[in-house]
N, CA, C and O atoms as a GROMACS GRO file, in nm:
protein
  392
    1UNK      N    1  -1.253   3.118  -2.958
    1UNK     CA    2  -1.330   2.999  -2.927
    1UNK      C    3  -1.241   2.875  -2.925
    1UNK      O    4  -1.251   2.799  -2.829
    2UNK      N    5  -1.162   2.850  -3.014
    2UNK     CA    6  -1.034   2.730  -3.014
    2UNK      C    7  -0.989   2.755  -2.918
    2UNK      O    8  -1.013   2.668  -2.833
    3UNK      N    9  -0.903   2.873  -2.867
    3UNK     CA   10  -0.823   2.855  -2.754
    3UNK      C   11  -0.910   2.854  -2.652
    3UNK      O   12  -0.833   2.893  -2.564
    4UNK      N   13  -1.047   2.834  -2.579
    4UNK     CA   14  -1.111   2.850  -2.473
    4UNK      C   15  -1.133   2.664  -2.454
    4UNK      O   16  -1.125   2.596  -2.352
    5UNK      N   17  -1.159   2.626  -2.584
    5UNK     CA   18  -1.187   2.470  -2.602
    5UNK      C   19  -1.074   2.396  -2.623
    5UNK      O   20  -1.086   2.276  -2.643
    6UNK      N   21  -0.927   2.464  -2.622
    6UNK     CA   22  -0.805   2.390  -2.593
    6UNK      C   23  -0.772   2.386  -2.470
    6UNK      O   24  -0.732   2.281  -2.419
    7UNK      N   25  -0.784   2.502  -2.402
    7UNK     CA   26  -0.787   2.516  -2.251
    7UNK      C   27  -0.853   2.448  -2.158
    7UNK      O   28  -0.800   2.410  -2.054
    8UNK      N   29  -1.030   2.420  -2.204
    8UNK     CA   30  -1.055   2.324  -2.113
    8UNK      C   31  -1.006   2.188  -2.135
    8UNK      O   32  -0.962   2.129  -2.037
    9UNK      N   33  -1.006   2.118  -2.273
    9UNK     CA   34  -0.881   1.967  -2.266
    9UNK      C   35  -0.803   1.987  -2.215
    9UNK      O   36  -0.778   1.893  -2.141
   10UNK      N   37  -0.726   2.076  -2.205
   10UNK     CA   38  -0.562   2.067  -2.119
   10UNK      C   39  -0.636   2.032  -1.984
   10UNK      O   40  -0.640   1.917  -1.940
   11UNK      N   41  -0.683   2.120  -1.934
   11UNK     CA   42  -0.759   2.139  -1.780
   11UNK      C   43  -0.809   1.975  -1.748
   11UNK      O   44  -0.752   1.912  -1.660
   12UNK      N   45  -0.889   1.931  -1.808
   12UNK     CA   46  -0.939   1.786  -1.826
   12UNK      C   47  -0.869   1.664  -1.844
   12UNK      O   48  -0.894   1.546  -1.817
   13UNK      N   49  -0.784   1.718  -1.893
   13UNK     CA   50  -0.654   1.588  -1.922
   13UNK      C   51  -0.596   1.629  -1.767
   13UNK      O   52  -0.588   1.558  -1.667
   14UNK      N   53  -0.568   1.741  -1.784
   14UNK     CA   54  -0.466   1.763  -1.618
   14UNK      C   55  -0.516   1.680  -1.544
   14UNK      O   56  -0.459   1.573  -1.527
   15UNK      N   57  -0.650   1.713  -1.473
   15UNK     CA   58  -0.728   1.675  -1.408
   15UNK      C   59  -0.725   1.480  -1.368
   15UNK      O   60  -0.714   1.415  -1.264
   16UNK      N   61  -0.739   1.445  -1.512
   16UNK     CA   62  -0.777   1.320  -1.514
   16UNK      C   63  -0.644   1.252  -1.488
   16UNK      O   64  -0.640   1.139  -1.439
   17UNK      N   65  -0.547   1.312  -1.518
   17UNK     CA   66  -0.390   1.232  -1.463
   17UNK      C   67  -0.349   1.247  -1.352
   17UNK      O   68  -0.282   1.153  -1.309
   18UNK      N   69  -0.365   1.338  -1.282
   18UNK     CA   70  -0.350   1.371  -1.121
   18UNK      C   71  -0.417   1.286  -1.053
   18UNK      O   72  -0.360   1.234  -0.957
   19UNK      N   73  -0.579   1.242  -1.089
   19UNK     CA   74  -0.675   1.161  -0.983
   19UNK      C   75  -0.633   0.992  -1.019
   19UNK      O   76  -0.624   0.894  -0.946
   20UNK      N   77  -0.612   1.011  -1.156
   20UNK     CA   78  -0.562   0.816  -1.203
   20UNK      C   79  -0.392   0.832  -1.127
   20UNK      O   80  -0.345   0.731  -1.075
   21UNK      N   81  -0.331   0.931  -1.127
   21UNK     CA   82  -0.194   0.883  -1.033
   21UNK      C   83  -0.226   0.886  -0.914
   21UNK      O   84  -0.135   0.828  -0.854
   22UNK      N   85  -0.286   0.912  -0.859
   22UNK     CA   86  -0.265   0.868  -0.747
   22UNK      C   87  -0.256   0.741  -0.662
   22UNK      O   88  -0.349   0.661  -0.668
   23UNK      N   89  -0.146   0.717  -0.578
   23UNK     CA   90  -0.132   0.596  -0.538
   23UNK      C   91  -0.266   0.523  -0.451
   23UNK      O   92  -0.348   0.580  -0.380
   24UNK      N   93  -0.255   0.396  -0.481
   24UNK     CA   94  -0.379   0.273  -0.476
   24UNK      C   95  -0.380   0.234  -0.355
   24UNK      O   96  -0.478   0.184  -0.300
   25UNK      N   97  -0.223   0.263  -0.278
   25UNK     CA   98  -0.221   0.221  -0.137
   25UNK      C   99  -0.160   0.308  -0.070
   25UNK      O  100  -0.106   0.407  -0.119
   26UNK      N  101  -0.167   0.261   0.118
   26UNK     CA  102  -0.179   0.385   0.204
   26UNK      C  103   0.018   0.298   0.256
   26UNK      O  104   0.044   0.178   0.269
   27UNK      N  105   0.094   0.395   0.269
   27UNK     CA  106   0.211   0.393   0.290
   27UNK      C  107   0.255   0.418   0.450
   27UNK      O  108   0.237   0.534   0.486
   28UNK      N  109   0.311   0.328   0.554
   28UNK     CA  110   0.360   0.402   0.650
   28UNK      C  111   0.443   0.250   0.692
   28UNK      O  112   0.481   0.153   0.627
   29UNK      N  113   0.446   0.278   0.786
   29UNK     CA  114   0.609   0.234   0.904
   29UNK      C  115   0.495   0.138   1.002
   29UNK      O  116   0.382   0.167   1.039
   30UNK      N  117   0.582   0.006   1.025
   30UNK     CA  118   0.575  -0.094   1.106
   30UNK      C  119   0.679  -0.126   1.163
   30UNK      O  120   0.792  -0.116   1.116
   31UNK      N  121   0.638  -0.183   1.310
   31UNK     CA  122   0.696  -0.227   1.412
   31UNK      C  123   0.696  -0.346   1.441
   31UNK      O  124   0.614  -0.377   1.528
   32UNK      N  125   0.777  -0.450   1.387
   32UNK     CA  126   0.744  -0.612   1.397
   32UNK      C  127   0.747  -0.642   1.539
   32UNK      O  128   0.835  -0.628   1.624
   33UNK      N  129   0.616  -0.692   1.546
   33UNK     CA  130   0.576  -0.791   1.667
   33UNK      C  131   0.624  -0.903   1.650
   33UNK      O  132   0.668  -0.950   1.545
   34UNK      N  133   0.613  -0.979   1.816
   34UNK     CA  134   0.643  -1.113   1.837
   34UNK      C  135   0.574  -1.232   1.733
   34UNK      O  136   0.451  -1.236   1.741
   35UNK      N  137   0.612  -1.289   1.676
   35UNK     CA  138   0.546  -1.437   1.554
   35UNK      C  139   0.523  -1.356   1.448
   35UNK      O  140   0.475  -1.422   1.355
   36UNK      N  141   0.544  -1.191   1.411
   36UNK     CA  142   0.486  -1.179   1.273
   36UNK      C  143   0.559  -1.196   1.170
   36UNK      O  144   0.674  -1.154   1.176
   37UNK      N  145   0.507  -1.269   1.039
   37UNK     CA  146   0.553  -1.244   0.943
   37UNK      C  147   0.489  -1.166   0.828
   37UNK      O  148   0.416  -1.078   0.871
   38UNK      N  149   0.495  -1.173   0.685
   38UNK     CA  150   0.437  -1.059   0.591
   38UNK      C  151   0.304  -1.137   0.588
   38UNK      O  152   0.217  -1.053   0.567
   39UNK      N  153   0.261  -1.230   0.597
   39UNK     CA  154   0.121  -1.253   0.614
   39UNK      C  155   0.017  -1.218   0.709
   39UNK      O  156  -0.101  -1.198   0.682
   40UNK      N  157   0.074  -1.212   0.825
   40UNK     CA  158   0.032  -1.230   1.000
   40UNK      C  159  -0.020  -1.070   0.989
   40UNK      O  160  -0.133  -1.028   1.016
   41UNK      N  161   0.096  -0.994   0.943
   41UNK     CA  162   0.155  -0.838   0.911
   41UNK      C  163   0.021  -0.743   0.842
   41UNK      O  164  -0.019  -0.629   0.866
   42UNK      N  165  -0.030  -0.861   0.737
   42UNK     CA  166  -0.126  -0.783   0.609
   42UNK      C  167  -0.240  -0.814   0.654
   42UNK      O  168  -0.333  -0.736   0.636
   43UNK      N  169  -0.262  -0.950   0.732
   43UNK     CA  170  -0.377  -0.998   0.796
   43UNK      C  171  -0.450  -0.886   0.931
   43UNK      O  172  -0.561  -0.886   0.985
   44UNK      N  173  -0.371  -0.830   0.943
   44UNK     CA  174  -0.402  -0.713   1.079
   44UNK      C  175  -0.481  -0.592   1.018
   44UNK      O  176  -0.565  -0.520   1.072
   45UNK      N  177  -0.422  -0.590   0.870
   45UNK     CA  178  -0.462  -0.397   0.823
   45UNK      C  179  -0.614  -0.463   0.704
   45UNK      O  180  -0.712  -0.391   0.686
   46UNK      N  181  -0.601  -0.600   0.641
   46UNK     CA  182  -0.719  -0.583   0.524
   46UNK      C  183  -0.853  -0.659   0.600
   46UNK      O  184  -0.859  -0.690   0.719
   47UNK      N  185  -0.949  -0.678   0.505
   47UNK     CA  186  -1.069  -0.695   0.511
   47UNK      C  187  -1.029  -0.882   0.569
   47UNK      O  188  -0.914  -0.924   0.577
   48UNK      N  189  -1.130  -0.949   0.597
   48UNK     CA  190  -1.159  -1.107   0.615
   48UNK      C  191  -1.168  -1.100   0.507
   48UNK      O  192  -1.221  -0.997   0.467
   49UNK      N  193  -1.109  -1.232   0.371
   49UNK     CA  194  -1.143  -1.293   0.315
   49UNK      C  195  -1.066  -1.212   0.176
   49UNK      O  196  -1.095  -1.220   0.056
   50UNK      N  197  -0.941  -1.118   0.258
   50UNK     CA  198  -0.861  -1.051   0.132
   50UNK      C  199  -0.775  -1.182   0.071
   50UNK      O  200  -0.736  -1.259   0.158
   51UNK      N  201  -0.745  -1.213  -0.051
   51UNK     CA  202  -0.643  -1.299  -0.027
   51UNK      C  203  -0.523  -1.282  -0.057
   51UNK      O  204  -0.491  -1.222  -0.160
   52UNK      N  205  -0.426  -1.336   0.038
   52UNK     CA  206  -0.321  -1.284   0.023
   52UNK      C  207  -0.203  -1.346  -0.012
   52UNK      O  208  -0.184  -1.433   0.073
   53UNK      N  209  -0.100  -1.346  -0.104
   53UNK     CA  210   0.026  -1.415  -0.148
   53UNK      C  211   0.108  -1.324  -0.234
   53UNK      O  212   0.077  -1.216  -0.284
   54UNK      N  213   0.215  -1.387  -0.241
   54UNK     CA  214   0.356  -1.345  -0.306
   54UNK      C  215   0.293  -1.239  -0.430
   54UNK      O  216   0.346  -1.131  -0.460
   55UNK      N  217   0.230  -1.267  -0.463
   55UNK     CA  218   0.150  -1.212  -0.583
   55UNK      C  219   0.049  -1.099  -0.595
   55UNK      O  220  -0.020  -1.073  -0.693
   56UNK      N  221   0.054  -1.037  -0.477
   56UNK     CA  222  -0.052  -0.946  -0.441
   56UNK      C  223   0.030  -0.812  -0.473
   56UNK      O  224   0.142  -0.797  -0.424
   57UNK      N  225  -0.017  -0.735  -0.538
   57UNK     CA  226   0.082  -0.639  -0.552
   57UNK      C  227   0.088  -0.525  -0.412
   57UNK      O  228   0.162  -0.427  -0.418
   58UNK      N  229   0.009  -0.550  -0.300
   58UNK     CA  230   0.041  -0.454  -0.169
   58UNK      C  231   0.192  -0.571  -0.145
   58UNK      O  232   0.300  -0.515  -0.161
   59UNK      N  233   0.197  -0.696  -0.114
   59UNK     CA  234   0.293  -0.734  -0.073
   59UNK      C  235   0.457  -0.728  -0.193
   59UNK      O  236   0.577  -0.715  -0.172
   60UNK      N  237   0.383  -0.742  -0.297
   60UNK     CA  238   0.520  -0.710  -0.372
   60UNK      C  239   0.595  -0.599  -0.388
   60UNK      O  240   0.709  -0.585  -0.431
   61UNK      N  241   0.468  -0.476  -0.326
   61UNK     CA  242   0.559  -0.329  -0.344
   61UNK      C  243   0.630  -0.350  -0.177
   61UNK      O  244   0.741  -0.301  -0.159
   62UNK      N  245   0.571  -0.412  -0.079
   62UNK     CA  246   0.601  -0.405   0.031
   62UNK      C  247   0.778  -0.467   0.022
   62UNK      O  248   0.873  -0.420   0.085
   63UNK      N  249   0.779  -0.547  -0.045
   63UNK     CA  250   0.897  -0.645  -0.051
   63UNK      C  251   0.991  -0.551  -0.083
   63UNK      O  252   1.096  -0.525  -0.023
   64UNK      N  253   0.932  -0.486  -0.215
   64UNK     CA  254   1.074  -0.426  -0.315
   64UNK      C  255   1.116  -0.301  -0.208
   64UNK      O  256   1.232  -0.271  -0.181
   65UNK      N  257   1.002  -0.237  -0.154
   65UNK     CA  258   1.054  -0.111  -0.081
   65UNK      C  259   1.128  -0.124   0.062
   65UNK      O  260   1.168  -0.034   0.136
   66UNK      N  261   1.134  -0.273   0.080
   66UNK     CA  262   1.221  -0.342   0.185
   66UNK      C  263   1.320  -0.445   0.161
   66UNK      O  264   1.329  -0.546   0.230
   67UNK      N  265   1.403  -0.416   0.051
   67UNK     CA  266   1.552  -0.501  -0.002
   67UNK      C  267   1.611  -0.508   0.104
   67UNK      O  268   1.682  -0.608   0.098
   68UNK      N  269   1.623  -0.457   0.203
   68UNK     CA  270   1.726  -0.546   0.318
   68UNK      C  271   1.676  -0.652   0.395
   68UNK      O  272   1.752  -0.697   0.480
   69UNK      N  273   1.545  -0.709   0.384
   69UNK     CA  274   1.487  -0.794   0.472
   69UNK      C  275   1.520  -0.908   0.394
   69UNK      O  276   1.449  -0.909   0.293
   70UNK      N  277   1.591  -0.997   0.398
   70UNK     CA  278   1.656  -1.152   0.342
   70UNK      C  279   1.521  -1.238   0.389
   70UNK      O  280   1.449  -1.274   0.296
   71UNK      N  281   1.489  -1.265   0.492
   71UNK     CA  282   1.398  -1.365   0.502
   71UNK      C  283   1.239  -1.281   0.556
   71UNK      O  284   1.252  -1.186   0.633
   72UNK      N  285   1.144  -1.307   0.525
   72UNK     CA  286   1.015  -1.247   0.563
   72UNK      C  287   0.962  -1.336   0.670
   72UNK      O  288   0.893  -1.296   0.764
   73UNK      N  289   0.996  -1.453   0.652
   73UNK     CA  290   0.954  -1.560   0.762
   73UNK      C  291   1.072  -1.580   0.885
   73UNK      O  292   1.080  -1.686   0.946
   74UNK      N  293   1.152  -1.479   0.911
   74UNK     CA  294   1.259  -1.409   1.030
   74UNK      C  295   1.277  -1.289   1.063
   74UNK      O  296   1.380  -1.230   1.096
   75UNK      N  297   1.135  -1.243   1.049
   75UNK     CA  298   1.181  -1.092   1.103
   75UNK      C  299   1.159  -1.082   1.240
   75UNK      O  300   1.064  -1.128   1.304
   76UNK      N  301   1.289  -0.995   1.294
   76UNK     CA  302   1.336  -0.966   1.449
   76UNK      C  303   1.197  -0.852   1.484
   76UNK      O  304   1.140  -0.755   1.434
   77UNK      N  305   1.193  -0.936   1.601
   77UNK     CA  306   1.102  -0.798   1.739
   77UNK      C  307   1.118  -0.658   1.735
   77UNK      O  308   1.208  -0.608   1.802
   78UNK      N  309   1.055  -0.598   1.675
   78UNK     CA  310   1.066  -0.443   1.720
   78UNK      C  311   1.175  -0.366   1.564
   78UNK      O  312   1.217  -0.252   1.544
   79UNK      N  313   1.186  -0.516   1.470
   79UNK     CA  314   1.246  -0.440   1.302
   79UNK      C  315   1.131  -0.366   1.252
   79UNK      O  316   1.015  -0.404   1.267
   80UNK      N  317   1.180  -0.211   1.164
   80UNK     CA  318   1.106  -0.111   1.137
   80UNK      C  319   1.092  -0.194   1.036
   80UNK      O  320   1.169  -0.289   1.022
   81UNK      N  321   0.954  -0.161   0.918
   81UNK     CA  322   0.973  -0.171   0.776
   81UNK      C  323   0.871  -0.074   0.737
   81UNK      O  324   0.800  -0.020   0.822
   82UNK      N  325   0.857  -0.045   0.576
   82UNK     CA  326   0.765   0.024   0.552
   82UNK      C  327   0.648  -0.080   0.462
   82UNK      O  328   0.669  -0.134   0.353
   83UNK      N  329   0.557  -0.086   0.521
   83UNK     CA  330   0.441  -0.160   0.462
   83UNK      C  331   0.358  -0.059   0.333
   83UNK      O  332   0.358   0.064   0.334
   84UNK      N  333   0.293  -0.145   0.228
   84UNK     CA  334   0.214  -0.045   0.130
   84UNK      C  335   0.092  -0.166   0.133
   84UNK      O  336   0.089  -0.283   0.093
   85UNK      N  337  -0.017  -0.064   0.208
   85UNK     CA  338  -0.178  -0.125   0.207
   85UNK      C  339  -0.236  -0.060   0.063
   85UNK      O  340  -0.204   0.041   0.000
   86UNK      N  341  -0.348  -0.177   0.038
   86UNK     CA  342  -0.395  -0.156  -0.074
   86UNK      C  343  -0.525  -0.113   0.019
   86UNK      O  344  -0.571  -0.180   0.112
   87UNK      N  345  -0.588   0.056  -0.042
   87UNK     CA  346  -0.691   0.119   0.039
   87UNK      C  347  -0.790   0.018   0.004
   87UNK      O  348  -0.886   0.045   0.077
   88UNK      N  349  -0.819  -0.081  -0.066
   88UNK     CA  350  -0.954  -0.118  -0.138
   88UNK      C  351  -1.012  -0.167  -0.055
   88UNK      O  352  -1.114  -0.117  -0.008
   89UNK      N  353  -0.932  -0.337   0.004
   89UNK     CA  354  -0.956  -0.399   0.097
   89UNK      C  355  -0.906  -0.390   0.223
   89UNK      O  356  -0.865  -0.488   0.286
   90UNK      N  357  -0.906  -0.261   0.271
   90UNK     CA  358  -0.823  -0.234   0.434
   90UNK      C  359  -0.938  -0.193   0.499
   90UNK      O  360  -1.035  -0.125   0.466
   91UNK      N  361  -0.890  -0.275   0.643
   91UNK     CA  362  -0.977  -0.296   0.726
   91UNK      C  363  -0.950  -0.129   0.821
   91UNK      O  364  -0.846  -0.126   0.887
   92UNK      N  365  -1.019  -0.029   0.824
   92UNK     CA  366  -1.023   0.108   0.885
   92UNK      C  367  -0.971   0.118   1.040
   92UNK      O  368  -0.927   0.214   1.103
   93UNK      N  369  -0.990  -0.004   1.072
   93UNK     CA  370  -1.066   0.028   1.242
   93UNK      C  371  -0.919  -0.014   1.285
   93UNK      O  372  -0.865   0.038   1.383
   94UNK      N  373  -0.849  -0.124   1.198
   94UNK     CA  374  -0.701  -0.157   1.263
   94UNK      C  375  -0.621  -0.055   1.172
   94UNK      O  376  -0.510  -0.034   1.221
   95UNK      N  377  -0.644   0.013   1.055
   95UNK     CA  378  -0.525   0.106   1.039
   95UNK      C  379  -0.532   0.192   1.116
   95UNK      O  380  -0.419   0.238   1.137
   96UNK      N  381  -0.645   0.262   1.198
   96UNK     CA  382  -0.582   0.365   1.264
   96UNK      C  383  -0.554   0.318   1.405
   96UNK      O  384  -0.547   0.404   1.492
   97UNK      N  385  -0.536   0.174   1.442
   97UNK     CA  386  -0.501   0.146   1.592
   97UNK      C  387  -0.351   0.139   1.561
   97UNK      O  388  -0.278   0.150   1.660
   98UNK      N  389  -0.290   0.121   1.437
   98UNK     CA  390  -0.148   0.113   1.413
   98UNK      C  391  -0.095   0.296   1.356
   98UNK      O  392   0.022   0.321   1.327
   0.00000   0.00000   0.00000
């Protein structure tokens, strides 16, 4: 009986750390358009009325997982980067047109 009721906590703990890790945002590859910057960029994929700054943690993971970009307010036509959307407030209908 102990080991049947240790087995399901293990199982339950497993469980519950696999669904809390999982990442909060949706990960992929952008193609900088003409005038965009990381605002213009985040304004395309979330909801109206997300708000957005330096402080948002979709744009701060976006930043760190893009150390070669020196200026955000100069990015070149057609530079790859990898963006991280936060699923909460993303707008559906433009993530899958990108």
């Amino acid at each position: 009986m102990r080991f049947i009721l240790v087995s399901v906590f293990l199982c339950i703990l497993f469980i519950s750390n696999t669904v809390y890790s999982a990442s909060p945002f949706y990960k992929f590859k952008y193609t900088v358009r003409l005038k965009d910057n990381i605002i213009t960029i985040f304004k395309k994929f979330v909801k109206r009325g997300t708000k957005l700054n330096s402080k948002s943690k979709m744009i701060r993971q976006t930043v760190k997982a893009n150390r070669n970009i020196k200026s955000w307010k100069k990015l070149k036509v057609g530079q790859k980067i990898i963006l991280f959307v936060d699923k909460r407030p993303v707008s559906y209908t433009h993530l899958r047109a990108h």
